[in-house]
C-alpha positions, 0 to 999 in steps of 0.5 A, spaced: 689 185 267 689 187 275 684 183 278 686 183 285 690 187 290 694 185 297 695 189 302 700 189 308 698 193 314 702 196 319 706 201 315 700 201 309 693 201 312 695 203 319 699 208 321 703 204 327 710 203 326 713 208 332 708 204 336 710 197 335 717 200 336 715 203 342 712 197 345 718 192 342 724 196 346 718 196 352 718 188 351 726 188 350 728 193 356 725 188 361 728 183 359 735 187 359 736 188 351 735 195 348 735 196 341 734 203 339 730 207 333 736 207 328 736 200 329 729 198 329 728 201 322 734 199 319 734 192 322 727 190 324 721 193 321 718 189 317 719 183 321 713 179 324 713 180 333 716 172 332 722 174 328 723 181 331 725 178 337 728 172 335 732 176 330 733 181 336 736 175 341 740 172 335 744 179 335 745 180 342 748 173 343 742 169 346 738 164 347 731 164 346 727 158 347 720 157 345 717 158 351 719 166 353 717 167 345 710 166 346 711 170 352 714 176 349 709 175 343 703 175 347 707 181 353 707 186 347 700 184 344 697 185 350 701 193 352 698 194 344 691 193 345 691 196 352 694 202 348 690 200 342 683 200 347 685 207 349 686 211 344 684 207 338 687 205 330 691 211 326 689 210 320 693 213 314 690 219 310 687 215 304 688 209 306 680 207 308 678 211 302 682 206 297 679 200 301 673 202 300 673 204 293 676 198 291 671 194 294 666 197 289 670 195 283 672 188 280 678 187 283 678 182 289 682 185 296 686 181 301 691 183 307 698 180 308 702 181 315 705 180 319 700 183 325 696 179 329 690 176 327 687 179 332 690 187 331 687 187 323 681 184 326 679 190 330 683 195 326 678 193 320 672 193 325 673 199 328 671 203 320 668 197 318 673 196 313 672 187 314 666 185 310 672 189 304 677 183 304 676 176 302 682 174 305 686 175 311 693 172 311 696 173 319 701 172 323 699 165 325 697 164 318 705 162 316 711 159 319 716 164 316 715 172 316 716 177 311 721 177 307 719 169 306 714 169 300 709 164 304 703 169 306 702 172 299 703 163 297 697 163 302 693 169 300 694 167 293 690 159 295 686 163 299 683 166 293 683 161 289 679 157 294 673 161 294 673 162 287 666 161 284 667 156 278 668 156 273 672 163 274 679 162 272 685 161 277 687 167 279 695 168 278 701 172 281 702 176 274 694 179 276 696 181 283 699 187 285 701 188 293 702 194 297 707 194 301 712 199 305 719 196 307 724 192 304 723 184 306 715 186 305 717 188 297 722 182 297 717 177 298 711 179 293 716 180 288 719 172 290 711 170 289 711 174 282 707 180 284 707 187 282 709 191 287 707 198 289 711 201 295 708 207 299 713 211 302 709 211 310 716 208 313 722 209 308 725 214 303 724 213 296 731 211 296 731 204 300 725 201 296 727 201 289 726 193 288 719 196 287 715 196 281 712 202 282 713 209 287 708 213 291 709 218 297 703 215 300 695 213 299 691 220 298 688 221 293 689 213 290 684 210 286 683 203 283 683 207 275 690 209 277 692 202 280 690 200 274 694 204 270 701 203 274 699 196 274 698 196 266 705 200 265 709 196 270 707 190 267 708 191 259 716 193 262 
């Protein structure tokens, strides 16, 4: 039985990849690394900003101490919400229509990303979306990024604590996760959810691992969640 779903963000809700990749190789042009698109989408999607650039400086044969992390972390949060303040949050077609409908039902929502917390606040505040999710799992929140499992850990204690008693625990098998790219996949199907990929960022191809496929949110309902989550769990 689906009692919850965990959402990621950029890629699913809010359709901001090719601005994260603008701003990365913005970030990383200033301080004389390039990475190009190519790159990017085979590479680094799905990273959270600390394991992009982290990941981006291990390749290019160089050191990155603490310190300059945060300052990059913090540049390219700040040229997004200059972006960001001036021509506001892209949201995908059906993607709010979802949330929405899902908030009427039974089934518990939550996001799990490696957006800054700030960036997902003002997103759902934008459509008034925030009140929906019992659980927000940012950046911030974690040690290590997708593909590590410990966001959906995390979600999945978070909802336990606010539970009322004496409702049960909820448990991996009951959650459904959807996700865009590869390490998003990995690490809800490492913490034994069902996984729904949704093919914003990637072809069909490049996410198989995934228990269920959809092109993209328009037209989803929670009764059909239900189903694809019913058939993907009796296989």
């Amino acid at each position: 039985m689906l009692r919850a779903i965990f959402f990621d963000f950029n890629g699913i809700l809010v359709d901001d990849e090719s601005l994260h990749l603008e701003l990365f190789q913005r970030v990383l042009s200033e301080e004389g690394i390039s990475i190009s698109e190519d790159e990017y989408y085979k590479t680094y999607v799905g990273y959270d900003d600390n394991g992009c650039f982290s990941e981006v400086f291990r390749r290019a044969g160089r050191e990155l101490d603490p310190t300059l992390l945060v300052r990059l972390v913090a540049r390219k949060s700040s040229y997004y919400n200059e972006r960001i303040h001036h021509d506001g949050f892209s949201f995908f077609p059906g993607a709010i229509e979802l949330v929405k409908e899902a908030s009427g039902s039974s089934v518990a929502l939550a996001i799990v990303s490696g957006a800054l917390r700030q960036e997902i606040e003002d997103a759902l505040d934008q459509e008034s979306l925030r009140p929906f999710f019992k659980i927000i799992v940012a950046a911030e929140d974690v040690r290590t990024g997708k593909p590590d499992p410990e966001g959906y850990n995390k979600a999945i204690q978070g909802l336990n604590s606010l539970r009322p008693l004496p409702e049960r625990l909820f448990h991996p098998h009951e959650i459904l996760a959807i996700e865009d790219t590869p390490p998003g996949l990995e690490a809800a199907a490492a913490t034994g959810l069902v996984t729904l990929a949704v093919g914003h960022t990637f072809a069909a191809s490049a996410l198989q691992i995934a228990d269920v496929l959809t092109d993209d949110l328009v037209g989803m309902t929670v009764d059909r969640l239900q189903r694809e989550f019913a058939e993907a769990s009796a296989r």
